[in-house]
C-alpha positions in Angstrom: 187.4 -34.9 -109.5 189.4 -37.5 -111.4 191.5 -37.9 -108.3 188.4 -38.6 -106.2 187.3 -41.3 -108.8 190.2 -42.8 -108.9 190.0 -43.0 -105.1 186.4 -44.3 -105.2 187.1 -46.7 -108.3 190.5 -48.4 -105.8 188.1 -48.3 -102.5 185.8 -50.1 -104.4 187.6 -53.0 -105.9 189.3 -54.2 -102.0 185.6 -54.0 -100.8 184.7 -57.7 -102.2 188.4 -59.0 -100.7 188.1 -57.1 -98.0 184.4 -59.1 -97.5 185.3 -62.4 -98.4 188.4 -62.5 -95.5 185.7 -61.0 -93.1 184.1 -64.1 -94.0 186.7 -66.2 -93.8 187.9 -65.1 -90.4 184.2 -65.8 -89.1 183.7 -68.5 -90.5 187.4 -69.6 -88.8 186.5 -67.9 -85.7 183.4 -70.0 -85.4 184.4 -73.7 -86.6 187.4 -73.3 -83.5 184.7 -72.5 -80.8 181.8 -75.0 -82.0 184.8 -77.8 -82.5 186.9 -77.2 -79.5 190.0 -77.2 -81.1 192.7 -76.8 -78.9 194.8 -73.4 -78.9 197.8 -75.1 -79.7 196.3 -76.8 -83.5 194.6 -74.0 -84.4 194.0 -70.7 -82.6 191.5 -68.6 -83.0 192.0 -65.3 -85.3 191.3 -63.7 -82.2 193.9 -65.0 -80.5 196.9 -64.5 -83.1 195.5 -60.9 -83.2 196.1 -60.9 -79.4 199.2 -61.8 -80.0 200.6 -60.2 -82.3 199.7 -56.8 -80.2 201.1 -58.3 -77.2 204.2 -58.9 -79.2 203.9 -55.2 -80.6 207.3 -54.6 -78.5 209.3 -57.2 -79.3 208.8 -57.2 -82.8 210.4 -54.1 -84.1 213.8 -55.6 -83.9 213.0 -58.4 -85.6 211.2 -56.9 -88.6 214.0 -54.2 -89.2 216.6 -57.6 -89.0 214.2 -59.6 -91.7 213.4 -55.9 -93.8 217.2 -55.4 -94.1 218.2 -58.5 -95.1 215.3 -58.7 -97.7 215.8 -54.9 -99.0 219.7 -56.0 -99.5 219.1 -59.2 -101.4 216.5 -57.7 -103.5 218.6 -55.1 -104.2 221.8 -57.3 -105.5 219.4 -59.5 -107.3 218.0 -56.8 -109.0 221.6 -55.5 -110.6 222.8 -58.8 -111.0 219.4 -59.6 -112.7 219.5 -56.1 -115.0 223.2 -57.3 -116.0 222.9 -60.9 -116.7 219.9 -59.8 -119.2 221.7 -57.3 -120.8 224.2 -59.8 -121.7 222.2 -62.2 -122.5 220.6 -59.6 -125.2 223.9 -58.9 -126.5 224.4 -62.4 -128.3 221.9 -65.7 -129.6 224.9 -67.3 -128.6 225.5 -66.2 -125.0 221.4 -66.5 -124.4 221.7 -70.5 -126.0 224.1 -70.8 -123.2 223.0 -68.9 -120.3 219.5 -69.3 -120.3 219.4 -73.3 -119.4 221.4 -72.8 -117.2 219.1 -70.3 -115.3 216.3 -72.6 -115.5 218.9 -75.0 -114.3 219.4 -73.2 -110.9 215.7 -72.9 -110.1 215.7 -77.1 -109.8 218.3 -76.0 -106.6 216.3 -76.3 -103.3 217.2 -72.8 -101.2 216.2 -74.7 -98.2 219.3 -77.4 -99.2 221.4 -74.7 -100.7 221.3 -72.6 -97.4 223.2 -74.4 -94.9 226.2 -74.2 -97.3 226.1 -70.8 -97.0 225.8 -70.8 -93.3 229.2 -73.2 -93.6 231.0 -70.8 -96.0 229.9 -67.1 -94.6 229.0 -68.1 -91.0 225.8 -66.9 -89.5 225.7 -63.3 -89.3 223.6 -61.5 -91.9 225.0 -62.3 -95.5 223.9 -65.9 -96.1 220.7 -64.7 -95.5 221.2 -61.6 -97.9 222.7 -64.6 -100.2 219.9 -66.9 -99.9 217.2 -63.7 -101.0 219.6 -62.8 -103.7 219.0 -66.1 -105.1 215.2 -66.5 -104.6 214.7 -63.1 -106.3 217.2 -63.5 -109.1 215.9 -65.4 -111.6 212.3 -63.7 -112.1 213.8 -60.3 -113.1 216.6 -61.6 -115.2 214.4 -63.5 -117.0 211.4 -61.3 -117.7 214.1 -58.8 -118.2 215.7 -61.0 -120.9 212.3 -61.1 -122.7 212.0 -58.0 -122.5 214.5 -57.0 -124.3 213.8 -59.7 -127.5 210.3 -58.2 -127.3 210.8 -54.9 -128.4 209.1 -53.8 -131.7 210.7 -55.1 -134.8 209.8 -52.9 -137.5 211.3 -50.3 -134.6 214.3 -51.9 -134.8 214.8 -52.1 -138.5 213.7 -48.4 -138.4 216.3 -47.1 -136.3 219.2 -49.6 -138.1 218.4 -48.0 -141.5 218.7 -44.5 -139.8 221.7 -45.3 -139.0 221.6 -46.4 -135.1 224.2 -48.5 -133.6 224.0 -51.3 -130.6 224.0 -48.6 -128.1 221.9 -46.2 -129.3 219.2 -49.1 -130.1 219.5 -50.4 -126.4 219.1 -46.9 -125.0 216.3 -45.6 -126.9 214.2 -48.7 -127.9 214.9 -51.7 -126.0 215.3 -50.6 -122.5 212.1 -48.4 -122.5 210.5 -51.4 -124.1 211.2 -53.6 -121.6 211.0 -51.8 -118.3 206.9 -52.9 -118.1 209.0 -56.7 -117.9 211.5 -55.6 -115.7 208.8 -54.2 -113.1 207.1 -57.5 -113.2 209.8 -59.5 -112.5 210.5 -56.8 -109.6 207.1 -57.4 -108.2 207.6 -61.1 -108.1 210.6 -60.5 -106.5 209.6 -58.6 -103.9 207.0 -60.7 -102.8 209.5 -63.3 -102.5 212.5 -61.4 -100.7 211.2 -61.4 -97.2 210.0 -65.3 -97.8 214.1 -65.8 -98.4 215.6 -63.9 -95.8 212.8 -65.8 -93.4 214.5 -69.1 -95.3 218.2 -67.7 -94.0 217.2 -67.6 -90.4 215.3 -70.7 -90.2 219.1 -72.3 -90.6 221.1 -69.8 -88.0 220.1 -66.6 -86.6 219.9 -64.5 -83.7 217.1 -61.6 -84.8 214.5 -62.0 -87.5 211.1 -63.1 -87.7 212.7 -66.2 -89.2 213.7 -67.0 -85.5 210.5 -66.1 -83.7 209.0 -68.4 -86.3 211.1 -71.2 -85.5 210.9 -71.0 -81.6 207.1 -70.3 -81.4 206.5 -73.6 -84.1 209.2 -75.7 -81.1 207.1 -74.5 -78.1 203.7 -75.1 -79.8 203.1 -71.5 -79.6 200.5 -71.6 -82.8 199.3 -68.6 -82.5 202.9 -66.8 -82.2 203.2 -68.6 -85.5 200.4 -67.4 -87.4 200.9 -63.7 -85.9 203.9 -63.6 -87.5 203.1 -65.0 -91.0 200.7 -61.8 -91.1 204.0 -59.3 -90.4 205.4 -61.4 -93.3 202.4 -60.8 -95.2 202.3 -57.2 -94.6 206.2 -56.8 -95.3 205.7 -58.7 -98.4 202.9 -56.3 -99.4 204.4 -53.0 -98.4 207.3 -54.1 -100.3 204.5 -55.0 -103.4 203.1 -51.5 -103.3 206.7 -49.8 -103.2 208.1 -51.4 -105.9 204.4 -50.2 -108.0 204.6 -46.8 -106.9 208.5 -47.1 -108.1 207.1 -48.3 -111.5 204.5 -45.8 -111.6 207.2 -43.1 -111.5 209.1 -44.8 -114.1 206.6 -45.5 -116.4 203.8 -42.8 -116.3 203.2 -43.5 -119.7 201.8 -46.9 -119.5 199.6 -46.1 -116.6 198.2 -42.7 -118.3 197.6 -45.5 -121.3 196.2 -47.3 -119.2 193.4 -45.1 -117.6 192.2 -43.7 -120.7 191.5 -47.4 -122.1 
């Protein structure tokens, strides 16, 4: 029964989304024909979805090149994330330092960073599992880094009067404490990793959707364009729902808290 709520409750809340892009796409689908607009401005959704089944063959190769890359990237930003928090946590010191200078790398444009990359590592796949590395970096470190300074401080003092040492504090307080923060940061991430491998291939590729992208918006293929900003889309939402099933997994005792509030 409370599976079949749950169900019902989830089904429920995407039926107003779910009506308002209806809308939306009519109301697109509409202004096109009455206007005239011509194919090449501004397509009709009936025509990217056109296309994008007509490109239904071609496009596995491409999404497997851009899901790789992204998967990669996410994945080394995510451990390099996780250890740049942890050592920020360790010292006021080493966080006074390192912290600016995270905020400092975010002012770096991706899009000017990348053709460096593509002069130091050529143009096969790891700039491109560089350039996602980078876009997804600094949202876990640093709700990972807060994390950690959030955790409870009459828990702390707790645990230090019984006699708990750095390790033990990190193990059984902090990191539990944060991993809500570390998911978070994951789930920005991920939305952003398949956006940064698209970045990579803009610059120098020869599979990925960051290269249909660039061809179709040369030729005026509009429509090409647009069906493949919804494979994005839907790579950058199956990604989404992974990384929350992950978390749900990991955490069952913040969604189980959750439910019953």
């Amino acid at each position: 029964m409370k599976n079949s709520k749950n169900i019902a409750e989830s089904l429920s809340g995407m039926a107003l989304p779910a009506a308002v892009l209806a809308v939306f796409l009519l109301f697109w689908e509409t202004a096109v024909i009455l206007f005239r607009i011509e194919k090449w401005i501004l397509p009709k959704p009936t025509d990217i979805f056109i296309t994008l089944f007509e490109m239904r063959g071609t496009l596995g190769v491409h999404i497997l090149q851009t899901l790789t890359e992204a998967l990669l990237g996410l994945l080394i930003a995510a451990a390099a994330g996780v250890a740049v928090a942890v050592l920020i946590d360790q010292s006021k010191w080493i966080r006074s330092a390192v912290e600016p200078l995270l905020v400092l790398s975010q002012t770096i444009p991706i899009i000017a960073l990348a053709p460096l990359l593509i002069i130091w590592f050529g143009f096969g796949m790891l700039p491109k599992v560089i350039v996602t590395a980078l876009v997804c970096f600094f949202p876990i470190a640093i709700n990972l880094a807060d994390g950690f300074s959030q955790a409870d401080r009459d828990m702390v003092k707790l645990m230090k009067t019984m006699g708990a040492g750095k390790r033990q504090l990190f193990l059984k307080l902090k990191l539990p404490a944060s991993m809500p923060y570390f998911f978070s940061g994951l789930k920005i991430a991920g939305t952003y990793s398949v956006m940064g491998a698209v970045i990579g291939e803009w610059l120098g590729a020869s599979k990925g959707l960051g290269v249909i992208l660039t061809r179709s918006s040369q030729s005026f293929l509009t429509e090409k364009v647009f069906a493949v900003i919804i494979v994005i889309v839907a790579l950058s939402l199956l990604i989404f729902a992974a990384i929350e099933l992950l978390a749900r997994l990991a955490m069952p005792w913040k969604y189980k808290a959750h439910k019953q509030n």
